[in-house]
mmCIF file of the C-alpha atoms, coordinates in Angstrom:
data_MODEL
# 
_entry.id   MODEL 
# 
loop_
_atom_site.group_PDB 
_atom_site.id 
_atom_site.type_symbol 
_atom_site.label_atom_id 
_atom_site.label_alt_id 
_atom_site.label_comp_id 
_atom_site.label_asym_id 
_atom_site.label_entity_id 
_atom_site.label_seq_id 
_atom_site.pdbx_PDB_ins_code 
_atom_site.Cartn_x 
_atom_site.Cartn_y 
_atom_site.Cartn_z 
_atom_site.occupancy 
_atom_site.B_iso_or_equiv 
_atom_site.pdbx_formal_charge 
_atom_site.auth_seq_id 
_atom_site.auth_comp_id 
_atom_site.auth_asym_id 
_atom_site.auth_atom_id 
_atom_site.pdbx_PDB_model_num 
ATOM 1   C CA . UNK A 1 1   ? -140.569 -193.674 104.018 1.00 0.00 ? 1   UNK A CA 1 
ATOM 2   C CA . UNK A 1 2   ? -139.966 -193.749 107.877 1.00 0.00 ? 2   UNK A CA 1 
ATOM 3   C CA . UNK A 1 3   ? -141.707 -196.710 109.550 1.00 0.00 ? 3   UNK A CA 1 
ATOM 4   C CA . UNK A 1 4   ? -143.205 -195.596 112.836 1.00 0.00 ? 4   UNK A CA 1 
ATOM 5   C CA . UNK A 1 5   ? -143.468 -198.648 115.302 1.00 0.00 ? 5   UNK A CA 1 
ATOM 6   C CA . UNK A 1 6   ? -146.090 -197.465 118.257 1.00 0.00 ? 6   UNK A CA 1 
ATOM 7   C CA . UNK A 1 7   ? -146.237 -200.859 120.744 1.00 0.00 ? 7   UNK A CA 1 
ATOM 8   C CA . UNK A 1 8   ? -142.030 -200.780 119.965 1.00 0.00 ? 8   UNK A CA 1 
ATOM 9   C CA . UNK A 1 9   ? -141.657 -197.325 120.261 1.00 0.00 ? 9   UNK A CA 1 
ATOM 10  C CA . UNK A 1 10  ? -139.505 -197.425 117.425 1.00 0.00 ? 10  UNK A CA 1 
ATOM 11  C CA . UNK A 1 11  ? -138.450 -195.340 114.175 1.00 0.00 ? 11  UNK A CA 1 
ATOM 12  C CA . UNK A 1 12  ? -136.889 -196.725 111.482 1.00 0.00 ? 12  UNK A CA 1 
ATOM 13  C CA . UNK A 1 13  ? -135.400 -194.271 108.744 1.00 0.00 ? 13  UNK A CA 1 
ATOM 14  C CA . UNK A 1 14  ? -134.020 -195.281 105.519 1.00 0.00 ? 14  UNK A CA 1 
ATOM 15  C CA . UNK A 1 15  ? -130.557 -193.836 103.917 1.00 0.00 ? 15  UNK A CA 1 
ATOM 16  C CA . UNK A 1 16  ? -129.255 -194.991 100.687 1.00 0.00 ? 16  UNK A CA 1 
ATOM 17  C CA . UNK A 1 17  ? -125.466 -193.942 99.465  1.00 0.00 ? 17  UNK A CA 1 
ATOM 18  C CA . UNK A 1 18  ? -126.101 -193.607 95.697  1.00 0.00 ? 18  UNK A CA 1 
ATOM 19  C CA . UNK A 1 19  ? -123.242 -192.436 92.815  1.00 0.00 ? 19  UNK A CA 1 
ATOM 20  C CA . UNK A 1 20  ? -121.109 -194.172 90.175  1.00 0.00 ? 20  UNK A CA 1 
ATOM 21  C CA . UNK A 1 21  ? -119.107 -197.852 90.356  1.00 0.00 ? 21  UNK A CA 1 
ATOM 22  C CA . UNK A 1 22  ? -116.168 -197.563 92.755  1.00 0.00 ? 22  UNK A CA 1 
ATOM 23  C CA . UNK A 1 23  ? -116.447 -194.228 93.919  1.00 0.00 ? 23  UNK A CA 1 
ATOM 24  C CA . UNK A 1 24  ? -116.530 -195.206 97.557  1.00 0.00 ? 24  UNK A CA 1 
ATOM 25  C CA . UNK A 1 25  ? -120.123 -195.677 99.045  1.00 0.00 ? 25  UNK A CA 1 
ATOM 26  C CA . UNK A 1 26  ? -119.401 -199.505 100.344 1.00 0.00 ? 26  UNK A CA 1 
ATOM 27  C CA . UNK A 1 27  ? -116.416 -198.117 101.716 1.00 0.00 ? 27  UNK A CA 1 
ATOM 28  C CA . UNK A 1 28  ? -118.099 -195.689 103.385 1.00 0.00 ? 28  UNK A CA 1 
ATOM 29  C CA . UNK A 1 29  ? -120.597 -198.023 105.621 1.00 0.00 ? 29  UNK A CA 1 
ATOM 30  C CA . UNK A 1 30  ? -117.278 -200.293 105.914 1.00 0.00 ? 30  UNK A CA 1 
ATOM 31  C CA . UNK A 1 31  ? -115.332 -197.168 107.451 1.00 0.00 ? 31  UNK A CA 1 
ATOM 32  C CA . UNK A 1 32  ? -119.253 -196.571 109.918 1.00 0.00 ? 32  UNK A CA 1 
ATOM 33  C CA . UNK A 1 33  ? -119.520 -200.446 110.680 1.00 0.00 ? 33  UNK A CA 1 
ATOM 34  C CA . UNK A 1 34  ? -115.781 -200.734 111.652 1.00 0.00 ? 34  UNK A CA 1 
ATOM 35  C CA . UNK A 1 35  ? -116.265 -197.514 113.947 1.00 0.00 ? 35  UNK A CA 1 
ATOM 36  C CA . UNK A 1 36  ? -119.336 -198.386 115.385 1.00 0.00 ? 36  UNK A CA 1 
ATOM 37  C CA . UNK A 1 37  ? -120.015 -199.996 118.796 1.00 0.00 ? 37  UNK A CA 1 
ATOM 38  C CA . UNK A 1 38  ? -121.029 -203.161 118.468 1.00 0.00 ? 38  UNK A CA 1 
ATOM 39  C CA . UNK A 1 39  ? -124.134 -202.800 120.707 1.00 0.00 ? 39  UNK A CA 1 
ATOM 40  C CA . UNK A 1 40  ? -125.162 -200.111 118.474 1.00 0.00 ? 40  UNK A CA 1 
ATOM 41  C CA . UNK A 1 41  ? -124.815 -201.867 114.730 1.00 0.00 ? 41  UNK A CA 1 
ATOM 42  C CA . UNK A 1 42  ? -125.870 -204.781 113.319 1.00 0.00 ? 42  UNK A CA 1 
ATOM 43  C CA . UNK A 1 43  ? -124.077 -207.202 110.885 1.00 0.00 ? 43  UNK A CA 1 
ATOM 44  C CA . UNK A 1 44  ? -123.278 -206.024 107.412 1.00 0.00 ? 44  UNK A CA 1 
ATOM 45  C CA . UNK A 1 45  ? -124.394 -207.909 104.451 1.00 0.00 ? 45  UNK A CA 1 
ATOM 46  C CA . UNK A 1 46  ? -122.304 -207.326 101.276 1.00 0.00 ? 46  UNK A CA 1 
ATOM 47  C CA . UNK A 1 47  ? -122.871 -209.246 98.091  1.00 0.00 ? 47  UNK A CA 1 
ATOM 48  C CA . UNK A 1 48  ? -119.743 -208.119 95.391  1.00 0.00 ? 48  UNK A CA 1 
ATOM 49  C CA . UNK A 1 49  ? -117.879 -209.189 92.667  1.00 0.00 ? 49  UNK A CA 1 
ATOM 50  C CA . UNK A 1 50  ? -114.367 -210.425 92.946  1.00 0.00 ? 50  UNK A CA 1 
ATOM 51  C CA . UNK A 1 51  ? -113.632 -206.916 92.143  1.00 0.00 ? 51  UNK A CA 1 
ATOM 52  C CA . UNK A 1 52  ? -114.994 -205.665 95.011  1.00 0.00 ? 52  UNK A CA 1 
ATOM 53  C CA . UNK A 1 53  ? -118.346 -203.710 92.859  1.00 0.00 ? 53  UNK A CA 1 
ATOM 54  C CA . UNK A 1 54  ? -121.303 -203.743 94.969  1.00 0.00 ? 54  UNK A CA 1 
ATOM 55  C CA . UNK A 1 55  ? -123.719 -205.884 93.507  1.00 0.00 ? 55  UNK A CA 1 
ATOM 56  C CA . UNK A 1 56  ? -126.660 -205.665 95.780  1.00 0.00 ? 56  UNK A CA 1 
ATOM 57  C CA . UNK A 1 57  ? -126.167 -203.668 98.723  1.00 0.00 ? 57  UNK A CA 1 
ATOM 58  C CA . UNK A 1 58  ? -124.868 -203.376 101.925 1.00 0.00 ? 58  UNK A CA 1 
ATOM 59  C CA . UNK A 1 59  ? -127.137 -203.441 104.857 1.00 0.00 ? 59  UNK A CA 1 
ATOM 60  C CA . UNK A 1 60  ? -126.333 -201.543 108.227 1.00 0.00 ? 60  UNK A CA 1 
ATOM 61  C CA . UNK A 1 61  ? -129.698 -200.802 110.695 1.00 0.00 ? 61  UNK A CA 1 
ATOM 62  C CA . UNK A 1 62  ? -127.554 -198.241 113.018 1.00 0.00 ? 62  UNK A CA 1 
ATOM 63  C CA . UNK A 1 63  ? -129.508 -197.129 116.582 1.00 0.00 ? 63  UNK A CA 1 
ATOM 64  C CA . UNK A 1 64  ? -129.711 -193.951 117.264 1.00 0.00 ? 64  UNK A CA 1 
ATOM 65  C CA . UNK A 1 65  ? -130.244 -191.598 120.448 1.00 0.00 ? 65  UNK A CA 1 
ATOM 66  C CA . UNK A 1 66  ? -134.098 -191.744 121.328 1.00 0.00 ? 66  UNK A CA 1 
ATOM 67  C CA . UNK A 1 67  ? -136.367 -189.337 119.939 1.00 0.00 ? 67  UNK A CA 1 
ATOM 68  C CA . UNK A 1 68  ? -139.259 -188.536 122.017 1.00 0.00 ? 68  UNK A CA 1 
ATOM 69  C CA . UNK A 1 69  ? -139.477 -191.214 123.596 1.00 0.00 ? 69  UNK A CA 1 
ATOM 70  C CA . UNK A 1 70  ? -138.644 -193.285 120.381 1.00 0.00 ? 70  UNK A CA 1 
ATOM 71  C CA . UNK A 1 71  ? -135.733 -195.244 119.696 1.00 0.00 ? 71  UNK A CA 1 
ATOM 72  C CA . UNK A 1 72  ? -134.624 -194.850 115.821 1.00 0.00 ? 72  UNK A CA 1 
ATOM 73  C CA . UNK A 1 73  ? -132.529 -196.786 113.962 1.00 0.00 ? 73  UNK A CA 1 
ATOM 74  C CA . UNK A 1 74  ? -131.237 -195.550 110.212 1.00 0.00 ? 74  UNK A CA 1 
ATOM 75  C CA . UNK A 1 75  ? -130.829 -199.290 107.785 1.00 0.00 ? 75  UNK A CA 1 
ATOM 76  C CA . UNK A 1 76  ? -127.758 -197.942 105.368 1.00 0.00 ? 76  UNK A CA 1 
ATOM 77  C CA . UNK A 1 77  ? -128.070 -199.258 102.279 1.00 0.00 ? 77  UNK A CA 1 
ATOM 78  C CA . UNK A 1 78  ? -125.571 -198.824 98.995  1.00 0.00 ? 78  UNK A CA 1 
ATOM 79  C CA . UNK A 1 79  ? -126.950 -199.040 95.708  1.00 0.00 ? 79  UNK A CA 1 
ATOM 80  C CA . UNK A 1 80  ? -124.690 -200.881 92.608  1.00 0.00 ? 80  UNK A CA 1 
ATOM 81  C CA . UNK A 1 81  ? -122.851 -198.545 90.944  1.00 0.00 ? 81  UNK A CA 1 
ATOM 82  C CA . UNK A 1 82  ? -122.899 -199.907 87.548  1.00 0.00 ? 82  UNK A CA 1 
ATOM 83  C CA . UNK A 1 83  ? -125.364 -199.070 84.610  1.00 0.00 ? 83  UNK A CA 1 
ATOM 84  C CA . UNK A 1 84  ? -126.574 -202.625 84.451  1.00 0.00 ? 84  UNK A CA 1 
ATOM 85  C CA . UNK A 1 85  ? -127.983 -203.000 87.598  1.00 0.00 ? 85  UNK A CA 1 
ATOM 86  C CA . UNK A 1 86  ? -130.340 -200.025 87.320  1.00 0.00 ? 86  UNK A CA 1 
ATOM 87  C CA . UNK A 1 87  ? -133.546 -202.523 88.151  1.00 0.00 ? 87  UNK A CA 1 
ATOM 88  C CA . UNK A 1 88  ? -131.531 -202.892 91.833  1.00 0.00 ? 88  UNK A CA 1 
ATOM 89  C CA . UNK A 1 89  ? -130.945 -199.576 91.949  1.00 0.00 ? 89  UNK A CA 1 
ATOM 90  C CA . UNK A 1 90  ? -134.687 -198.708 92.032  1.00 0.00 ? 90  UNK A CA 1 
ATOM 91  C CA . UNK A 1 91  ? -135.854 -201.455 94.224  1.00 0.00 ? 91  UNK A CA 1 
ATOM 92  C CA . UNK A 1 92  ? -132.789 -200.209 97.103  1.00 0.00 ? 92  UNK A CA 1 
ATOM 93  C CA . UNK A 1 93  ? -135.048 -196.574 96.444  1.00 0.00 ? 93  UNK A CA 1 
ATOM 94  C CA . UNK A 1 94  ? -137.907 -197.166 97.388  1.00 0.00 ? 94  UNK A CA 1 
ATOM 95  C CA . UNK A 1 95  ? -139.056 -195.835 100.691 1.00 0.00 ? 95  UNK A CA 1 
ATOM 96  C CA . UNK A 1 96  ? -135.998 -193.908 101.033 1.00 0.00 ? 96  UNK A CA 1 
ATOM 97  C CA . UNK A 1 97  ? -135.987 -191.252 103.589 1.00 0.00 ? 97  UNK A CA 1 
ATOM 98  C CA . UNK A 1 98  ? -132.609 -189.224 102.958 1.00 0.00 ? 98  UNK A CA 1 
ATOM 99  C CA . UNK A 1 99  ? -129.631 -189.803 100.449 1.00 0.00 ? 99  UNK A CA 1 
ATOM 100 C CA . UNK A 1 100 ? -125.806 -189.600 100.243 1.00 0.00 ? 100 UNK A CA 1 
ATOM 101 C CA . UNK A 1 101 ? -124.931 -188.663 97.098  1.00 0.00 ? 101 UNK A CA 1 
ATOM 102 C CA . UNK A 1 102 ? -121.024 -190.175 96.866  1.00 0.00 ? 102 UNK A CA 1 
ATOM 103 C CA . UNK A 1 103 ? -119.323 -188.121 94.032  1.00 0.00 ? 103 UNK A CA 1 
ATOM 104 C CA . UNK A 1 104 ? -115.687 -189.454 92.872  1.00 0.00 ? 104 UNK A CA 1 
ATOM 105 C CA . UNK A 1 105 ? -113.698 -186.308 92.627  1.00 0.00 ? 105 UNK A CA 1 
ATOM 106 C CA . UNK A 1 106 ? -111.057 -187.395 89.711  1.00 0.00 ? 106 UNK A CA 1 
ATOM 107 C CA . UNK A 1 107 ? -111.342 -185.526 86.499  1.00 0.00 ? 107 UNK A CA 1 
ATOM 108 C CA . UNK A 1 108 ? -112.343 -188.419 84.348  1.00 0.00 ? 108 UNK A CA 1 
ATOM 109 C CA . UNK A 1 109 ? -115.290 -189.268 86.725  1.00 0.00 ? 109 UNK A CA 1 
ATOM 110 C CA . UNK A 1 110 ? -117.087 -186.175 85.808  1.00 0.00 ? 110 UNK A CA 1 
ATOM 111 C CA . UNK A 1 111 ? -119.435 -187.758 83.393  1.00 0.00 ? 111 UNK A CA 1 
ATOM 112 C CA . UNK A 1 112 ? -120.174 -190.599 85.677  1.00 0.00 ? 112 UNK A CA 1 
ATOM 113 C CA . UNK A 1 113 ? -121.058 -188.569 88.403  1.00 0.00 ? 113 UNK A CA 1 
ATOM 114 C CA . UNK A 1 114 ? -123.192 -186.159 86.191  1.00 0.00 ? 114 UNK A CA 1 
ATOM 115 C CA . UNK A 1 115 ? -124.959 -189.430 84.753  1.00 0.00 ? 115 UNK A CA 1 
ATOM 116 C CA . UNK A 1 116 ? -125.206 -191.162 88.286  1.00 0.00 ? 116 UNK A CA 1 
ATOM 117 C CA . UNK A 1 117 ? -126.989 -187.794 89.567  1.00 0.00 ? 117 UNK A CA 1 
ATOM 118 C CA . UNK A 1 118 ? -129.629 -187.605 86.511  1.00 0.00 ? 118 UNK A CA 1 
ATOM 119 C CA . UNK A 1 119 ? -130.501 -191.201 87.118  1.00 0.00 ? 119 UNK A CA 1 
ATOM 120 C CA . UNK A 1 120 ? -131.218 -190.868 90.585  1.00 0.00 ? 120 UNK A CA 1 
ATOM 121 C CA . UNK A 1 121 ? -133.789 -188.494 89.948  1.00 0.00 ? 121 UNK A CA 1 
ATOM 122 C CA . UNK A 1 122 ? -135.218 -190.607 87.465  1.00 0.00 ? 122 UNK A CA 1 
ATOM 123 C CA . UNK A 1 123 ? -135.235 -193.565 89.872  1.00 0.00 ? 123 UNK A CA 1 
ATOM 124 C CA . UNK A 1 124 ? -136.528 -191.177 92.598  1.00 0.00 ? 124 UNK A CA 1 
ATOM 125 C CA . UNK A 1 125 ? -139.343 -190.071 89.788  1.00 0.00 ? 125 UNK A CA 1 
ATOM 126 C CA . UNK A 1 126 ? -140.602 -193.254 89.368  1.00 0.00 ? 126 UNK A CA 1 
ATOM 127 C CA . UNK A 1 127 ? -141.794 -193.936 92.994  1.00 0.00 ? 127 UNK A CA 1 
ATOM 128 C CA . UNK A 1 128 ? -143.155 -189.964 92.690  1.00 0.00 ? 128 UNK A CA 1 
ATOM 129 C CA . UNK A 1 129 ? -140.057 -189.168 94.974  1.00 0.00 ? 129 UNK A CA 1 
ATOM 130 C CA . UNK A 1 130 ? -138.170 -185.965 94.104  1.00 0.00 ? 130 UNK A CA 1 
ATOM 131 C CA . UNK A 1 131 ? -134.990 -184.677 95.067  1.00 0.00 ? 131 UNK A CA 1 
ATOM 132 C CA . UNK A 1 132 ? -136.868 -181.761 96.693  1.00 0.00 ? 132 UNK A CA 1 
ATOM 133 C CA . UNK A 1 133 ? -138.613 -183.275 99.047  1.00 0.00 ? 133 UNK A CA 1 
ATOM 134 C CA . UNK A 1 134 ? -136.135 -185.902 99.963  1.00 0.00 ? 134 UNK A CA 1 
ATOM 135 C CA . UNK A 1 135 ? -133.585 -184.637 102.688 1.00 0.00 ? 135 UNK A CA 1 
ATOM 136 C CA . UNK A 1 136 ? -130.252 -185.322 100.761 1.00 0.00 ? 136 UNK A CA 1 
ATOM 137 C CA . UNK A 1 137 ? -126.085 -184.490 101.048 1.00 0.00 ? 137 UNK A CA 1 
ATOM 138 C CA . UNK A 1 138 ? -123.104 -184.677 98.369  1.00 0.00 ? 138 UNK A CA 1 
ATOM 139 C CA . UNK A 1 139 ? -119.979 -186.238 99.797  1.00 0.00 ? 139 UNK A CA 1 
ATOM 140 C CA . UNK A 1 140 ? -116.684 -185.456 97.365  1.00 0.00 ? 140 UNK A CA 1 
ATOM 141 C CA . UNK A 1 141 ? -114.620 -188.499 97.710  1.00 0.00 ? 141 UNK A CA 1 
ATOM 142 C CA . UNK A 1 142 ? -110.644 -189.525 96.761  1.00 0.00 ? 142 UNK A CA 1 
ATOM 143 C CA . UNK A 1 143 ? -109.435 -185.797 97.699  1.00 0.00 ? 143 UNK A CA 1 
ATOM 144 C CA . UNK A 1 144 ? -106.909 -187.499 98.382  1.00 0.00 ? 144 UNK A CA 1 
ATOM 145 C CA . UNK A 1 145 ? -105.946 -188.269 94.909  1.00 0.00 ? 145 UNK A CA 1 
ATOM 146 C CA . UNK A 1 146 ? -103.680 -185.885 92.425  1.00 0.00 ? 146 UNK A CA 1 
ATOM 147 C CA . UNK A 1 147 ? -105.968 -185.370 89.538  1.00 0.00 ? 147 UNK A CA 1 
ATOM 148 C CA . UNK A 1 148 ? -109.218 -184.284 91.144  1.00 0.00 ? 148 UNK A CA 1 
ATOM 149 C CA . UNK A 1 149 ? -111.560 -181.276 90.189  1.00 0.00 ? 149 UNK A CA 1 
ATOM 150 C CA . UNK A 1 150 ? -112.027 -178.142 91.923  1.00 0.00 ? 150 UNK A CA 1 
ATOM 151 C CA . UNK A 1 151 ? -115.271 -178.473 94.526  1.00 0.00 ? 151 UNK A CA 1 
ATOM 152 C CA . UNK A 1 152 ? -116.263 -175.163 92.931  1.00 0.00 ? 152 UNK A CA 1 
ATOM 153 C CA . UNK A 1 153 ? -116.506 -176.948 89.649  1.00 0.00 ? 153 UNK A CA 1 
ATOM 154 C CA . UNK A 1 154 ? -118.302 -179.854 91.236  1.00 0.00 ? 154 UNK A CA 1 
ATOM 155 C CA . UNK A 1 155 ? -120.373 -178.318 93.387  1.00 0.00 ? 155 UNK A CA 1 
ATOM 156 C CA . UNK A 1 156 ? -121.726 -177.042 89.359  1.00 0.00 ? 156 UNK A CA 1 
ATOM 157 C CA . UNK A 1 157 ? -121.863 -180.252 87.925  1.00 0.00 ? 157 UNK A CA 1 
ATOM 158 C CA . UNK A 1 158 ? -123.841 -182.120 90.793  1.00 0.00 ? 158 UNK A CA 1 
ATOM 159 C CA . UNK A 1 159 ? -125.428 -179.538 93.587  1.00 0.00 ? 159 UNK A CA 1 
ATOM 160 C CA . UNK A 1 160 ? -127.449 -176.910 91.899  1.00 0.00 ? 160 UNK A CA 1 
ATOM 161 C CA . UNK A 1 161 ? -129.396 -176.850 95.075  1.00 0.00 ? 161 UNK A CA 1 
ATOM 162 C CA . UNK A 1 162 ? -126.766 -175.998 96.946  1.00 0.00 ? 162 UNK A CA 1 
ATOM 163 C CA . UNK A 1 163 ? -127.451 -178.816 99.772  1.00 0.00 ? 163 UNK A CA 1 
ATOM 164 C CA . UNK A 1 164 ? -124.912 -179.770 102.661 1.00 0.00 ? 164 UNK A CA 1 
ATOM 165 C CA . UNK A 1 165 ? -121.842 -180.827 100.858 1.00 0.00 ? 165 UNK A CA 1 
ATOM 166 C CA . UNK A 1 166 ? -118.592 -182.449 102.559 1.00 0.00 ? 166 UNK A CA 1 
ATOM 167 C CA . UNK A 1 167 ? -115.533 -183.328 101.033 1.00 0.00 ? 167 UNK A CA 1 
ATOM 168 C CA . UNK A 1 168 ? -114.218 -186.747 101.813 1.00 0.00 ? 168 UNK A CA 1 
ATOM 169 C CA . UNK A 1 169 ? -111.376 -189.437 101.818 1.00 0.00 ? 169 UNK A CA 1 
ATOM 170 C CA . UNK A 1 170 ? -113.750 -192.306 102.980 1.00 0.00 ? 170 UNK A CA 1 
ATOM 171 C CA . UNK A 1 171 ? -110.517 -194.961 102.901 1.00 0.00 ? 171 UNK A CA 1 
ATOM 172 C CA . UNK A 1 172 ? -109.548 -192.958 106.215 1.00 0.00 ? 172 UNK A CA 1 
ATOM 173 C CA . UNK A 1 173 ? -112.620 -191.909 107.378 1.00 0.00 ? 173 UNK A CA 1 
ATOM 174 C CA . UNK A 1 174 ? -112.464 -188.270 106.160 1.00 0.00 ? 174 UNK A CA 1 
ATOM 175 C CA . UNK A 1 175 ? -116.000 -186.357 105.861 1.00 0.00 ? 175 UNK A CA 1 
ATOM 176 C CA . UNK A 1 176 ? -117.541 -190.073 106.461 1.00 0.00 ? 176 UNK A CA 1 
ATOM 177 C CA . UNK A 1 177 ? -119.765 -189.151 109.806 1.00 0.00 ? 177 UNK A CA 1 
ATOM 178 C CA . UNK A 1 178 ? -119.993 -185.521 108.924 1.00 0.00 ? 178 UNK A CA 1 
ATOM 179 C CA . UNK A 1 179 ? -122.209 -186.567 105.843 1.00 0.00 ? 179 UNK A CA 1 
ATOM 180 C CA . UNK A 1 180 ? -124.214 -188.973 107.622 1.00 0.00 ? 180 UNK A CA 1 
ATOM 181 C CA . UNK A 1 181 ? -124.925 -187.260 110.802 1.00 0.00 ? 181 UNK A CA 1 
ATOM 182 C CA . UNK A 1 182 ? -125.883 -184.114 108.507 1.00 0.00 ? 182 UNK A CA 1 
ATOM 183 C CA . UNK A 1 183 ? -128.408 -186.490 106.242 1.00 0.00 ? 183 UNK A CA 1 
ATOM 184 C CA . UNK A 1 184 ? -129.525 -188.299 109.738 1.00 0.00 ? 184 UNK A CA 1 
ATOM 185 C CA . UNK A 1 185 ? -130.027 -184.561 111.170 1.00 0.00 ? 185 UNK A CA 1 
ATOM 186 C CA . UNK A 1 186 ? -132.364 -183.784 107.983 1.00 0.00 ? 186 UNK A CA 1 
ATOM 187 C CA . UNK A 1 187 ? -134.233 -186.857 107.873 1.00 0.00 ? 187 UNK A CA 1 
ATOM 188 C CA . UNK A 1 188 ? -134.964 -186.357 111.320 1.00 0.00 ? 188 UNK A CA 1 
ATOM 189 C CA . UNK A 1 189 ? -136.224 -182.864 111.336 1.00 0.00 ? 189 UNK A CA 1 
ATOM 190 C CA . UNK A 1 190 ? -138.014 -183.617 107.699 1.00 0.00 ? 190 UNK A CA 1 
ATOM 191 C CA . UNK A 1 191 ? -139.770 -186.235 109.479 1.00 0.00 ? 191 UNK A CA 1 
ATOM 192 C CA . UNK A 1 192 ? -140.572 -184.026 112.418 1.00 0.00 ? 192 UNK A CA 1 
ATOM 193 C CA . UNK A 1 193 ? -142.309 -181.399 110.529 1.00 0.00 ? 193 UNK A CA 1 
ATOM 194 C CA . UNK A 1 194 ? -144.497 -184.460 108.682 1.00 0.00 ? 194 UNK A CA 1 
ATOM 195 C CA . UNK A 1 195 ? -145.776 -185.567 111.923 1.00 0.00 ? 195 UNK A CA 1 
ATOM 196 C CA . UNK A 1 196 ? -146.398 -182.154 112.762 1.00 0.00 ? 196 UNK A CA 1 
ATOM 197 C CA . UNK A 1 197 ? -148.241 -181.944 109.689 1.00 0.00 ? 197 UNK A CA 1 
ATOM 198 C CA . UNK A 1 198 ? -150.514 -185.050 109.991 1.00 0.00 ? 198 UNK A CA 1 
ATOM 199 C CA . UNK A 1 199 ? -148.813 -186.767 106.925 1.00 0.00 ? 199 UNK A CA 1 
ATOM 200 C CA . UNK A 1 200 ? -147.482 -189.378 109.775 1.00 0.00 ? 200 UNK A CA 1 
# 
C-alpha cells in the first residue's frame, strides 16, 4: 500500500500493469518513459528474454503534481506474463495500490486474458487484496490489429465491474496516459478517503 513519508513530505503509490505474455504492458511504460521529462522519471530497469518477454519487471518511480503539500511519485511496475513465473508475479503484488489490467484484443487471446484476469485475483487473494477494494482500469490493446474482438464482447469476458476501460494501441501511444492518469486519479482519491478514514 501507499507509503506516506512525513519528514520528506512524500507519497509513494504503487501501480502494477498485469495481463498475459506479449500483450503490451512493457511497452506501455516504454511508450510513458520515452514521453516523460527527464526531471520527472527515473531510469527504467528491464530484465527480458531475447524475445523481448518480461521476466522480472520494469521499474519507473514517476513524480507527480504535489498533493497537499506532498510530493507523490507512482513506481510502475510490469509483472511477467508467462504462467511460469507466477511466484514473480505475486511478489511484484504486493503492496499494490491500483492496477492496469492490459488485455490483448486478438481473438485467439481470449483465453489468456480470461486466465490472466482469474489469476490476478488469486494473487491479489493471497495478500487479502481484492479486486474491490483495489482502484483498478482495463486497457484493450493491438486495436490496431485485423482480427480483434468486439469491446462489447470483452468488456464480458474481463470487466464485470464495469471499471474505467480504454482501448489502446500502446506501440503508438494510443489510450497509454488515458489509463494511467485514470488509475493514478483512483489511487489518489482511494487513498484520500483512507486518510480520511484513519486507516492512514
Amino acid at each position: 500500500m501507499a507509503s506516506i513519508n512525513y519528514a520528506l513530505k512524500e507519497i509513494s503509490c504503487k501501480i502494477v500493469y498485469y495481463g498475459p505474455g506479449m500483450c503490451g504492458k512493457t511497452t506501455n511504460l516504454q511508450f510513458i518513459h520515452q514521453r516523460t521529462m527527464r526531471e520527472k522519471r527515473g531510469n527504467m530497469v528491464s530484465l527480458a528474454t531475447p524475445g523481448e518477454r518480461t521476466l522480472f519487471f520494469d521499474f519507473l518511480p514517476l513524480e507527480a503534481s504535489q498533493i497537499h503539500g506532498f510530493r507523490t511519485k507512482f513506481q510502475l511496475y510490469t509483472v511477467p506474463g508467462q504462467v511460469m513465473y507466477n511466484s514473480t508475479r505475486k511478489l511484484v503484488l504486493r503492496g499494490v495500490d491500483g492496477i492496469i489490467f492490459v488485455c490483448d484484443s486478438q481473438w485467439e487471446k481470449m483465453r489468456g486474458n480470461l486466465e490472466s484476469f482469474h489469476n490476478l485475483i488469486g494473487n491479489l487473494s493471497s495478500y487479502g487484496y481484492s479486486l474491490e477494494s483495489t482502484p483498478y482500469v482495463v486497457q484493450y490493446n493491438k486495436r490496431d490489429l485485423p482480427n480483434i474482438a468486439p469491446i462489447e464482447y470483452m468488456q464480458y469476458v474481463v470487466n464485470p465491474r464495469q471499471v474505467p476501460s480504454f482501448e489502446s494501441i500502446a506501440i503508438h501511444g494510443n489510450g497509454v496516459f488515458e489509463s494511467l492518469n485514470a488509475v493514478c486519479t483512483m489511487v489518489l482519491a482511494h487513498l484520500s478517503q483512507k486518510q480520511k478514514a484513519g486507516v492512514v
